[in-house]
C-alpha positions as CSV (number, residue, x, y, z in Angstrom):
1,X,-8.8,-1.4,-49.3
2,X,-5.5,-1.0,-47.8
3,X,-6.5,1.7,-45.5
4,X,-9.6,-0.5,-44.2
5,X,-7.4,-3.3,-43.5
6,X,-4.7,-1.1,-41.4
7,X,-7.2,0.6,-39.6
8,X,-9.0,-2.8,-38.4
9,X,-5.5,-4.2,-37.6
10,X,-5.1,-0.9,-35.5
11,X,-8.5,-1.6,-33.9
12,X,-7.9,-5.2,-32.9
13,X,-4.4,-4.4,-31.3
14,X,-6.1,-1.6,-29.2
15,X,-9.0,-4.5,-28.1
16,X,-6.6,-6.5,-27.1
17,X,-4.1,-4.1,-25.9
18,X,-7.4,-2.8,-23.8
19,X,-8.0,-6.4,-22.9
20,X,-4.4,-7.4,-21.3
21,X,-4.3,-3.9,-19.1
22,X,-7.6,-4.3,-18.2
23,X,-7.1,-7.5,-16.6
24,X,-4.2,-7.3,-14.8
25,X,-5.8,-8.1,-11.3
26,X,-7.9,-11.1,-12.8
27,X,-4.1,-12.4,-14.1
28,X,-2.9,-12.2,-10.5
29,X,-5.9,-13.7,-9.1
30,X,-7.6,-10.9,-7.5
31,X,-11.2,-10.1,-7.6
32,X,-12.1,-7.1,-10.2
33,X,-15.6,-5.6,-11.5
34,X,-15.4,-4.9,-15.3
35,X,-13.5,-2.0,-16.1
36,X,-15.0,0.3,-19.1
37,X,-12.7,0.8,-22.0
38,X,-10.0,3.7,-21.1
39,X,-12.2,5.1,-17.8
40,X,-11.5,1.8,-15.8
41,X,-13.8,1.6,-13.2
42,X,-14.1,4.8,-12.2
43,X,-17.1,6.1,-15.1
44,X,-19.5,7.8,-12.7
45,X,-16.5,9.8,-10.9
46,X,-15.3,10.9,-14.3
47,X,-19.1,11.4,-14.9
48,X,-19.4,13.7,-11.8
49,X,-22.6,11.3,-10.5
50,X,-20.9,9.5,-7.4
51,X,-17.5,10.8,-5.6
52,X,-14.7,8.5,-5.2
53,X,-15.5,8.0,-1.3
54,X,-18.5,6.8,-2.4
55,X,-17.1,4.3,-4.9
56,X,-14.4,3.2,-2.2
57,X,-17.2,2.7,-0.3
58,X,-19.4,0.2,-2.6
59,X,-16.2,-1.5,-3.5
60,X,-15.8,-2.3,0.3
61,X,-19.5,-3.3,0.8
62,X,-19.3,-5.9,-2.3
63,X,-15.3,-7.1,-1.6
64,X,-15.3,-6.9,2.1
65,X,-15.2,-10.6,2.4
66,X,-12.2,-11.0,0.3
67,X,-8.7,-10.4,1.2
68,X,-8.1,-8.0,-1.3
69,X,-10.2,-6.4,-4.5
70,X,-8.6,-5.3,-7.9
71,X,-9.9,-1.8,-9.4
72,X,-8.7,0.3,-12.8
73,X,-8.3,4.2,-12.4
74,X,-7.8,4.6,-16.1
75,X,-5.3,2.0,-17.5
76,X,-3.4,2.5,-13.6
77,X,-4.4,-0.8,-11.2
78,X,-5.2,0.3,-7.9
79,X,-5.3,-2.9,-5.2
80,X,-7.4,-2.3,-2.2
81,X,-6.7,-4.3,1.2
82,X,-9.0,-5.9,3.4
83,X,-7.2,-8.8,5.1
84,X,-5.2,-7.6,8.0
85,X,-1.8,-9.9,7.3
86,X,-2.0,-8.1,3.6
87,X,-2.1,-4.6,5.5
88,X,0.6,-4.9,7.5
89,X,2.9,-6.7,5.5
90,X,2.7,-3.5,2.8
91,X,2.5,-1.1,5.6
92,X,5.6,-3.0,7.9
93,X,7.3,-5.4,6.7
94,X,7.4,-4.7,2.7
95,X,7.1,-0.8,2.9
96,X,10.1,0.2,1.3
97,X,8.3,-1.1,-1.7
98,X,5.3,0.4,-1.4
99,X,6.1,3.9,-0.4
100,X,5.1,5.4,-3.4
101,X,1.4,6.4,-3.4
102,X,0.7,8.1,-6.4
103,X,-1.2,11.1,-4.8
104,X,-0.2,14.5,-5.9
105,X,1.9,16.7,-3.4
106,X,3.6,20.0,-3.5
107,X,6.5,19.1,-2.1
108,X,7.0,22.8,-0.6
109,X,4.3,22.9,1.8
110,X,4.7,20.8,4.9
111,X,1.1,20.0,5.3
112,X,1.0,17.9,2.5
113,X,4.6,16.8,1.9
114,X,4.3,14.2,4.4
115,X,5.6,10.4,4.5
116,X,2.4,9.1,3.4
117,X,2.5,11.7,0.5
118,X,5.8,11.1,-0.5
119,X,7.9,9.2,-3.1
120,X,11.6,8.0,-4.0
121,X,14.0,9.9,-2.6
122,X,12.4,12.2,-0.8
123,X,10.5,9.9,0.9
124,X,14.0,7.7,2.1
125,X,14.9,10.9,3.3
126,X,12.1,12.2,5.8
127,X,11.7,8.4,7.0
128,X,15.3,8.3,7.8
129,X,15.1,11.8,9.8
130,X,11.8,10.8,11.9
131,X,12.6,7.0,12.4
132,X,14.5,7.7,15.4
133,X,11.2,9.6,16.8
134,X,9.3,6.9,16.9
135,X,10.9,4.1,18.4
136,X,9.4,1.8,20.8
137,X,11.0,3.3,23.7
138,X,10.0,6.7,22.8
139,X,6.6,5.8,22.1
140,X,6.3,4.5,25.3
141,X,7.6,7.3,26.9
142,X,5.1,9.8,24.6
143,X,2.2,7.6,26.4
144,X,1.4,9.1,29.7
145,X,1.6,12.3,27.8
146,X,-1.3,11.3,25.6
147,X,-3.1,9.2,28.2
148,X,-3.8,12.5,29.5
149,X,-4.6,14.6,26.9
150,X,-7.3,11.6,26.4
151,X,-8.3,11.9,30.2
152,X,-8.7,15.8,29.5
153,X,-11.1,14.5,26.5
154,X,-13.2,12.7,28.2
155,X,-13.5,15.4,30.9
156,X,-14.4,17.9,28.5
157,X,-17.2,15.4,26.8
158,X,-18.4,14.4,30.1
159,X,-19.0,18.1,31.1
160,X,-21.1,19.2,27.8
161,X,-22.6,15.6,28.1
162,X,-24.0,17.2,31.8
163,X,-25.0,20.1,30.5
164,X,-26.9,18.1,28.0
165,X,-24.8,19.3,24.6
166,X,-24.6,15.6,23.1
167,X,-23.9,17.1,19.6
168,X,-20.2,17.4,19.1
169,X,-18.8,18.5,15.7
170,X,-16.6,15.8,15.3
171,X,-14.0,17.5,12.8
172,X,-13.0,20.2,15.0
173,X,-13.4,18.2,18.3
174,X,-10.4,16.1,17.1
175,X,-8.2,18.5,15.3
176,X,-8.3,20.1,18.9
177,X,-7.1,16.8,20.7
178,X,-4.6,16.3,18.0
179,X,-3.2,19.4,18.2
180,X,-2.8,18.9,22.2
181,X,-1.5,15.6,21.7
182,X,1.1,16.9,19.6
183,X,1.8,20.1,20.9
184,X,1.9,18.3,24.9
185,X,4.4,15.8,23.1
186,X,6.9,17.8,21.2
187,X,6.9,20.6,24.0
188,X,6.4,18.9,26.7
């Protein structure tokens, strides 16, 4: 009898436990679909049915008109953005406290340790070595420099475009302007 009555205290603390994580958007006043117990809302990603582009992409479709949506990746609340003031004040004004992201990085390749990746310390660190990159009088000194990397763009569209190739792929049509941007900028 004992051991019925432990294990159904033990149940209704993990309900309500459940209960309180699960609604830590709807506390905060953010909109949030249902989360499923321990999977949040993420049940057909962990089912392998939809990917998580897809989901992102269903959340925005049904929140799009709010300024931000709630969503549960497990017990961890995720907050997506949609109003523009919201955006900017975490990615300007109040990013020191948002800098930590939660992706996984191998901190030893420089591909993927970068200051989007990055957390804590390590993040202070690279922000503090390229801050003085990018200031406004730099950036507007980079511009003519990618102005015409742009202009050399559009001359290279316009000329397949003549020759009537209006397929481009995409992917590698702007890893190539990137790459000119950045090489034309850093080496002059």
């Amino acid at each position: 009898m004992s051991f019925l009555i432990v294990i159904s205290v033990f149940c209704t603390f993990i309900y309500f436990l459940n209960r309180h994580l699960l609604t830590y958007w709807k506390r905060r006043g953010f909109k949030q679909n249902d989360p499923s117990f321990f999977i949040g809302n993420i049940l057909d990603m962990f089912t392998m049915k939809r990917t998580m582009q897809e989901i992102f992409a269903d959340f925005y479709n049904l929140y799009k008109h709010h300024r931000a949506f709630g969503f549960y990746l497990s017990y961890r609340p995720v907050l997506l953005l949609f109003d523009r003031i919201f955006i900017q004040d975490v990615l300007i004004r109040d990013f020191t406290h948002f800098h930590d992201r939660g992706f996984p990085v191998n901190e030893n390749d420089p591909l993927s340790a970068h200051l989007f990746s990055l957390k804590g310390q390590k993040w202070r660190e690279l922000r503090v070595k390229l801050m003085p990159l990018f200031t406004s009088g730099k950036l507007k000194g980079m511009f003519p420099t990618i102005r015409e990397c742009a202009k050399v763009l559009e001359k290279y569209l316009d000329e397949n475009e003549r020759k009537g190739e209006n397929v481009f792929d995409f992917r590698d049509l702007s890893a190539r302007y990137t790459t000119n941007v950045i090489s034309s900028v850093v080496f002059g």
